[in-house]
VEXDREN-2710 file (C-alpha; in Angstrom, 1 decimal):
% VEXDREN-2710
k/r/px/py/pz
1/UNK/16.6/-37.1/-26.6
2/UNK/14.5/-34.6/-25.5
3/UNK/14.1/-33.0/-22.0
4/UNK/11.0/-31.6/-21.1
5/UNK/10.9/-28.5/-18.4
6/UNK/7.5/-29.7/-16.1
7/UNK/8.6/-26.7/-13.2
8/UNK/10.6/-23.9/-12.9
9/UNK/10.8/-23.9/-9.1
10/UNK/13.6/-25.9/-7.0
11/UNK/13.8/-26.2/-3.1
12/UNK/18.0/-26.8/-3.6
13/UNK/20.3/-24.7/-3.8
14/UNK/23.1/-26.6/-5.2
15/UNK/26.2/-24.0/-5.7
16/UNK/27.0/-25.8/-9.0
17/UNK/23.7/-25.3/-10.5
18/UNK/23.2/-24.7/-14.1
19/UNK/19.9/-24.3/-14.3
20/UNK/19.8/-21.5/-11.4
21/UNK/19.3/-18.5/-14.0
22/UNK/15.7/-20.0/-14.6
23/UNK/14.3/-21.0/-11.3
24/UNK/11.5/-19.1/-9.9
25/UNK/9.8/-19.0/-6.3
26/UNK/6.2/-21.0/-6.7
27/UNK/5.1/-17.1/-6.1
28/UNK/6.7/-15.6/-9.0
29/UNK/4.1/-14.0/-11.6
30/UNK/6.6/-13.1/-14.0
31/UNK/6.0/-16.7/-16.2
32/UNK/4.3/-19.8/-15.4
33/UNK/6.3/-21.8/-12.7
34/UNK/4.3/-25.1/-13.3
35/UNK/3.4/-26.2/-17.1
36/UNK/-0.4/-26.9/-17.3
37/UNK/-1.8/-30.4/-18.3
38/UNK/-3.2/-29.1/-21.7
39/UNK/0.4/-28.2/-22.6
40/UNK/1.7/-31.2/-21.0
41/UNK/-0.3/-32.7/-23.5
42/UNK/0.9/-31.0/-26.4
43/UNK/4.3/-32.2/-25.7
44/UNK/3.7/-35.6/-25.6
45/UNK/1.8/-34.7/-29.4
46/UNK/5.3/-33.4/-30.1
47/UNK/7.0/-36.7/-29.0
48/UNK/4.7/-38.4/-31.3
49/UNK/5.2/-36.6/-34.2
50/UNK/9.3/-37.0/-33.7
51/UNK/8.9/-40.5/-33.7
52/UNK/10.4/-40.9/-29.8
53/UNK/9.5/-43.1/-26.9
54/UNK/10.8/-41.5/-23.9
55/UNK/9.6/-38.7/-21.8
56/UNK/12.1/-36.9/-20.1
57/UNK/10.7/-34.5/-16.9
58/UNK/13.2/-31.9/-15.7
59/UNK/12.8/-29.1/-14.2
60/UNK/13.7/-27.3/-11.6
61/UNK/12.5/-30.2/-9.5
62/UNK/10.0/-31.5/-11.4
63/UNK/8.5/-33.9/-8.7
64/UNK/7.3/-30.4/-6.9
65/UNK/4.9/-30.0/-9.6
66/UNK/1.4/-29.9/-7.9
67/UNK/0.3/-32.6/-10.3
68/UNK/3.0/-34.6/-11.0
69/UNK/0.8/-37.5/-10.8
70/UNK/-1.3/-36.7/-13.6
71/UNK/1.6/-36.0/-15.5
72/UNK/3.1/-39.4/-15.2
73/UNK/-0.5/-40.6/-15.8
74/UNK/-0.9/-39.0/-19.2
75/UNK/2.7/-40.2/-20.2
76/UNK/1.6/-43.6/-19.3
77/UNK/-1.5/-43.4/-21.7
78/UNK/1.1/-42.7/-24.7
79/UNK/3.3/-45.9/-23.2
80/UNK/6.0/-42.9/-23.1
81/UNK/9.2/-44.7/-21.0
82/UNK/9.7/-42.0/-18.3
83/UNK/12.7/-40.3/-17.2
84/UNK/12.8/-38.3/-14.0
85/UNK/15.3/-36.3/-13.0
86/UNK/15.4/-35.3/-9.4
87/UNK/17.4/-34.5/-6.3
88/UNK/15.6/-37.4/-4.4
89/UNK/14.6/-35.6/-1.2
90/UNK/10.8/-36.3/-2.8
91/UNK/8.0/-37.0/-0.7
92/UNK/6.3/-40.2/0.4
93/UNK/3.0/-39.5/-1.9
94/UNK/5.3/-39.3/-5.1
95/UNK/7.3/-41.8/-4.3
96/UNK/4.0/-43.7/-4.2
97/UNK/3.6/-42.9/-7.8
98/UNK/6.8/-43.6/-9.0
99/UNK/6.9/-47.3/-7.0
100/UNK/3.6/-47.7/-9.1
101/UNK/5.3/-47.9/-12.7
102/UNK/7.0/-51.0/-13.4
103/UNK/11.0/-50.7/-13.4
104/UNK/10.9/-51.5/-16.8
105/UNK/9.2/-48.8/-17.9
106/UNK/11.2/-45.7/-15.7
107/UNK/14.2/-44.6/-14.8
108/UNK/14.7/-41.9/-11.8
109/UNK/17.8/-40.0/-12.2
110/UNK/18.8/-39.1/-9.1
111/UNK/21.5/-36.4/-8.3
112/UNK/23.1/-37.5/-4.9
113/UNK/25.2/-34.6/-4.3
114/UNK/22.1/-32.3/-4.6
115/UNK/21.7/-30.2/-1.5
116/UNK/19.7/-26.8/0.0
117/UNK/22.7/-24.9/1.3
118/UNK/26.0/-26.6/1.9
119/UNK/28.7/-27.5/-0.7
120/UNK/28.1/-31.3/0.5
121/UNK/24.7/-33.0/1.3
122/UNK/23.8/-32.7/4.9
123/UNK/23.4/-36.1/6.8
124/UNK/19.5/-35.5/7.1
125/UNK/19.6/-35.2/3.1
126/UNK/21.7/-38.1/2.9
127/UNK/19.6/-40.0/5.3
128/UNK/16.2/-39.0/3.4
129/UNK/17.8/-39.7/0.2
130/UNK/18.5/-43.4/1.0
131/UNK/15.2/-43.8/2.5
132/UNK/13.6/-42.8/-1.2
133/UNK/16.6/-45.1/-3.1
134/UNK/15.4/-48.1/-1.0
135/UNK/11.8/-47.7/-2.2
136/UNK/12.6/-46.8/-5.8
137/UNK/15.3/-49.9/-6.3
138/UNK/16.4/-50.6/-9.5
139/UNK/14.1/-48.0/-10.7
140/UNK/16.7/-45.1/-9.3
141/UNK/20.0/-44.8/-11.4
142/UNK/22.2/-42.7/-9.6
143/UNK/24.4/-39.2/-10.6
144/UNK/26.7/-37.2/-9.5
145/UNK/28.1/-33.8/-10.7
146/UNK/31.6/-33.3/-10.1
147/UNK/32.3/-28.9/-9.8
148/UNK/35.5/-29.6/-7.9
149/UNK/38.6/-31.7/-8.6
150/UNK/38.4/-33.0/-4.9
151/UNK/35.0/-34.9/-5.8
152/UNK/34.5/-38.7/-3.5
153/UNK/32.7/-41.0/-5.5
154/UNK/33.6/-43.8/-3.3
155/UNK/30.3/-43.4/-1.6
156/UNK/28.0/-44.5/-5.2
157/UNK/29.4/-48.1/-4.9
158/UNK/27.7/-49.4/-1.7
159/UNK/25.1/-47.0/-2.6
160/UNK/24.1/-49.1/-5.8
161/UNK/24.6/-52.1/-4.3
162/UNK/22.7/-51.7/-0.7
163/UNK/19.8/-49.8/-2.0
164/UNK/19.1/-52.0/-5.0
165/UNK/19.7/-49.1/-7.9
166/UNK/20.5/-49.8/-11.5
167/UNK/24.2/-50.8/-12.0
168/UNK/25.5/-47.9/-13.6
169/UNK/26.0/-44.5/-12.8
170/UNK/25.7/-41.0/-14.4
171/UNK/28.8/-38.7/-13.8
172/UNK/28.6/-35.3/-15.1
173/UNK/30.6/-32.3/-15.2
174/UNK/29.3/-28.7/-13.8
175/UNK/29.5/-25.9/-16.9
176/UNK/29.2/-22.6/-16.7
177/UNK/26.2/-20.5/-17.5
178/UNK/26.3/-16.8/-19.2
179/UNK/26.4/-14.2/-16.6
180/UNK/25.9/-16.9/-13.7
181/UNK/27.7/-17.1/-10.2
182/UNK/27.4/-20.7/-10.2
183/UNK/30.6/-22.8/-9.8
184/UNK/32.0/-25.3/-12.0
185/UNK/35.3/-27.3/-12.8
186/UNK/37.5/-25.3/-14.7
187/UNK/39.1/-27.1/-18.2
188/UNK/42.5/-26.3/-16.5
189/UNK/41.2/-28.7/-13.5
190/UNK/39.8/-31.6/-15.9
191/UNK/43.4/-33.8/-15.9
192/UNK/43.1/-33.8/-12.2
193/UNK/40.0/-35.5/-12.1
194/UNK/40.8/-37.6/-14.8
195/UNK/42.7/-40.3/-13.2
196/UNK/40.4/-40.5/-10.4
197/UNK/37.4/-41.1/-12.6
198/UNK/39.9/-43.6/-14.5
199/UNK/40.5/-45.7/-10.7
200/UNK/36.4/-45.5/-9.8
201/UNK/35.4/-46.8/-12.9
202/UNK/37.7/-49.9/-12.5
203/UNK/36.9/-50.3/-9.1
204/UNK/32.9/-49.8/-10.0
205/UNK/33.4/-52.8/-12.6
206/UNK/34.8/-55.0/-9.9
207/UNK/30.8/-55.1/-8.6
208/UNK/29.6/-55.1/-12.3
209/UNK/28.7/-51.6/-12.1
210/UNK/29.3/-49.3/-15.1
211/UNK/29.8/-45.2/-15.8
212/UNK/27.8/-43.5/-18.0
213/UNK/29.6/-39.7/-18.5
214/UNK/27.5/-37.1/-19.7
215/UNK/28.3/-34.3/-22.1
216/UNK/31.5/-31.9/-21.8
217/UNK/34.0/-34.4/-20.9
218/UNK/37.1/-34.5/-23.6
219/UNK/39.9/-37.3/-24.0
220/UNK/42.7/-35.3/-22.8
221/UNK/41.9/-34.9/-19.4
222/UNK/43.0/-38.7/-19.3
223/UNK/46.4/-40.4/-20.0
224/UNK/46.8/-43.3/-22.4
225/UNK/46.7/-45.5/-19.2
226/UNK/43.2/-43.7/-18.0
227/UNK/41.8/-44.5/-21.3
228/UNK/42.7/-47.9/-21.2
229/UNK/41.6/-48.2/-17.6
230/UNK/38.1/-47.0/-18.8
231/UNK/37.7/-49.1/-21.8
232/UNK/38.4/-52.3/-20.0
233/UNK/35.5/-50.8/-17.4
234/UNK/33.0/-51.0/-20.4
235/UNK/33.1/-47.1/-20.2
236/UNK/32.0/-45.3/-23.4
237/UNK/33.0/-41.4/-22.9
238/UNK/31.8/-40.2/-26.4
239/UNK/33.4/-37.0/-25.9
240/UNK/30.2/-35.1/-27.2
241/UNK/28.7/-31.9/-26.8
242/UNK/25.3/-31.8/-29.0
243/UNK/21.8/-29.9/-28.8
244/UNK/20.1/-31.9/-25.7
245/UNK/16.8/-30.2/-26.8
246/UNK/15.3/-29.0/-23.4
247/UNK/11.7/-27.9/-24.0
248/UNK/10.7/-24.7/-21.2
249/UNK/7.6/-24.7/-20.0
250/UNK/6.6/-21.5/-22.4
251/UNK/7.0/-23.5/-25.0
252/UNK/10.2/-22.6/-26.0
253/UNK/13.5/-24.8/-27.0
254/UNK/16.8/-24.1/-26.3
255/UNK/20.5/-26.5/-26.5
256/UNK/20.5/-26.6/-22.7
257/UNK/20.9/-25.1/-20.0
258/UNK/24.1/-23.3/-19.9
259/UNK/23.6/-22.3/-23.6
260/UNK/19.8/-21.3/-22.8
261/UNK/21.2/-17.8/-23.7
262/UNK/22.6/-18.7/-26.6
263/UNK/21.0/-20.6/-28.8
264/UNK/16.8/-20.8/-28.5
265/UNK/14.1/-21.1/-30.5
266/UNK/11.2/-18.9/-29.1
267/UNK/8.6/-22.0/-30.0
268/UNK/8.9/-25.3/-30.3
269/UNK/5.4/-26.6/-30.6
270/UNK/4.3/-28.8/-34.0
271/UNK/7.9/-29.0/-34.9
272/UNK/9.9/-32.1/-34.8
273/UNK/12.4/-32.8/-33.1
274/UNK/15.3/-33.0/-36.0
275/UNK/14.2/-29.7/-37.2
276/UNK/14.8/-28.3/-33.4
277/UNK/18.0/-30.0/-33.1
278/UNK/19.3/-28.7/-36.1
279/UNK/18.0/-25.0/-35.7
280/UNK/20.0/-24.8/-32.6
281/UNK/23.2/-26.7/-33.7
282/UNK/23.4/-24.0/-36.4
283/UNK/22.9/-21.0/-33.9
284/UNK/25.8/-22.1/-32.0
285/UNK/28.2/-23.6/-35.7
286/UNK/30.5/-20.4/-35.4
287/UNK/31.6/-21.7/-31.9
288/UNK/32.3/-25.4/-33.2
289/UNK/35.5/-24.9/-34.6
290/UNK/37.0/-24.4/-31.0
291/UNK/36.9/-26.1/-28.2
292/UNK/37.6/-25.5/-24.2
293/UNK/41.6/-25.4/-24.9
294/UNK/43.6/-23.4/-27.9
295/UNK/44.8/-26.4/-28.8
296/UNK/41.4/-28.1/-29.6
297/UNK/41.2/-26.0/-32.9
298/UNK/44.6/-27.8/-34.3
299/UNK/43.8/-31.3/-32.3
300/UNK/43.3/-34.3/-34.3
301/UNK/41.1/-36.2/-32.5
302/UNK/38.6/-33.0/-32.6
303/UNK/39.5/-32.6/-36.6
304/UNK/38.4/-36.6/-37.1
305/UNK/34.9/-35.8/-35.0
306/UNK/36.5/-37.8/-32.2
307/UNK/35.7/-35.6/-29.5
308/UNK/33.9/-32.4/-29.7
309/UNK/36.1/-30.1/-27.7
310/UNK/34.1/-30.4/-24.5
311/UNK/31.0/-28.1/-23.3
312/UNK/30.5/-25.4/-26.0
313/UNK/29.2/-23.1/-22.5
314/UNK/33.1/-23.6/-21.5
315/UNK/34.3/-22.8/-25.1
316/UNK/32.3/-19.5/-25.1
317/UNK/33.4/-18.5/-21.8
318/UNK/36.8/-19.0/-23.5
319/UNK/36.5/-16.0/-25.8
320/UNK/33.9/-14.0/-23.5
321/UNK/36.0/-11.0/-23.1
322/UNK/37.9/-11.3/-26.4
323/UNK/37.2/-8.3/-28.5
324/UNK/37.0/-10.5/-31.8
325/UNK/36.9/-14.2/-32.1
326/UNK/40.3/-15.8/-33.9
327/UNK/40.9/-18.9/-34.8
328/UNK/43.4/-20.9/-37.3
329/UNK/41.8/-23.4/-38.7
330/UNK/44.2/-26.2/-40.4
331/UNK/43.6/-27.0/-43.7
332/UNK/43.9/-30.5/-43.6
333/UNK/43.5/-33.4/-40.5
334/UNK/47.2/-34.5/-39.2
335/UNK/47.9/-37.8/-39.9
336/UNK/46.5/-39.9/-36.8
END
């Protein structure tokens, strides 16, 4: 997959945000805050070239981009399946344009714990937000980052089901950035969430609704039973932590967003996507051997390539203050 970055300007201020070390005021002169059509353009040359079908717009909030609508224009000329990740608090005129591609051919991510100043969505948020789901319909697939182990997903359920939304839903976990203030669920507060992820997941499947869990998460946050509990849910974890390949609107690539200090590559144009992917998965190798716990190093599921070790941001953060970076690596993979 790749992500691109359409705007570097939000109107949220989500205290869990990732991204916040690169948004911008629409006044700031110090890069562009908008990427331009031509350039727009060129990405969707890049897509081409790698061979993919899907346009992913990020931003920021990329919906604030004064010409969103000829960005979705120009992605519909290349029959580019578009991705749209926003907050949902989106106006009437783009929700026009969105209502105008055929559900087949979009999918609007929609983060419903997004909000401009409190740690929860406000009712007037929540209000606007369902007004937006009820006009996208099974367009809208629904998320929700979880940055504290007292997270209520109950809400999603009649969500999906009243507004008409896809029947799955994204949850992801909040990761630190480098040098950031922004908060996120500590890997000593994963097993508490576990179990409750475990028990929404069955009782999603009871309405034929299914979890999709992003990157970061790791299989020991959940007992044997959790596990279990998912599987029968249809829930594939994955346990991964790979390059997503966000594109900024300079032109440059980088892993993600938490890493976006980390591991870049100043320019990404007229190079393919595989050659990206693996420029930035070597940048950030070193790190692979560990994981978010000491024990990941020694753990066998990591050792098989059953689960990466969770966010590689959370990882780093691990040996941020450590003077030199240690690790005992086995020399051969336990016996599963």
């Amino acid at each position: 997959m790749v992500n691109i970055i359409v705007s570097t300007v939000c109107n949220m201020k989500c205290t869990y945000c990732f991204a916040e070390d690169h948004m911008l005021s629409a006044h700031d002169d110090r890069q562009p805050t908008f990427i331009s059509l031509e350039s727009f353009e060129r990405r969707l040359d890049d897509l081409d070239r790698s061979g993919i079908n899907e346009i992913r717009l990020i931003g920021g909030e990329p919906t604030l981009h004064p010409q969103f609508d000829a960005l979705i224009e120009q992605a519909r000329r290349r029959n580019k399946h578009i991705v749209v990740f926003t907050h949902g608090l989106i106006p009437d005129r783009i929700v026009t344009v969105l209502e105008a591609i055929p559900p087949d051919d979009c999918t609007i991510l929609v983060n419903t714990n997004a909000t401009r100043q409190s740690t929860s969505p406000t009712d007037a948020e929540q209000s606007r937000r369902r007004a937006v789901l009820q006009r996208l319909g099974s367009r809208a697939l629904l998320g929700f980052t979880i940055y504290t182990p007292r997270a209520e997903l109950d809400f999603l359920l009649p969500l999906v089901l009243d507004m008409g939304c896809q029947k799955k839903i994204r949850l992801g976990l909040a990761q630190p950035i480098s040098g950031g203030s922004n908060r996120y669920l500590h890997p000593k507060q994963y097993p508490q969430v576990g179990h409750p992820i475990a028990r929404f997941a069955h009782a999603a499947a009871q309405h034929g609704i299914t979890l999709e869990l992003d990157c970061g998460f790791v299989r020991c946050m959940f007992s044997q039973d959790d596990l279990e509990t998912l599987h029968t849910a249809g829930v594939d974890p994955a346990w991964r932590c790979n390059p997503i390949l966000d594109i900024g609107v300079n032109g440059e690539a980088f892993h993600c967003f938490p890493l976006a200090n980390q591991a870049v590559v100043p320019s990404a144009e007229a190079e393919s996507a595989v050659n990206l992917r693996a420029s930035l998965a070597g940048q950030v190798q070193p790190y692979r051997v560990a994981g978010i716990y000491k024990e990941c190093s020694s753990c066998r599921f990591k050792l098989m390539g059953a689960c990466t070790g969770g966010c590689l941001a959370a990882t780093i953060k691990r040996f941020h203050d450590a003077p030199t970076l240690r690790l005992k690596v086995p020399e051969e993979v336990p016996d599963a």
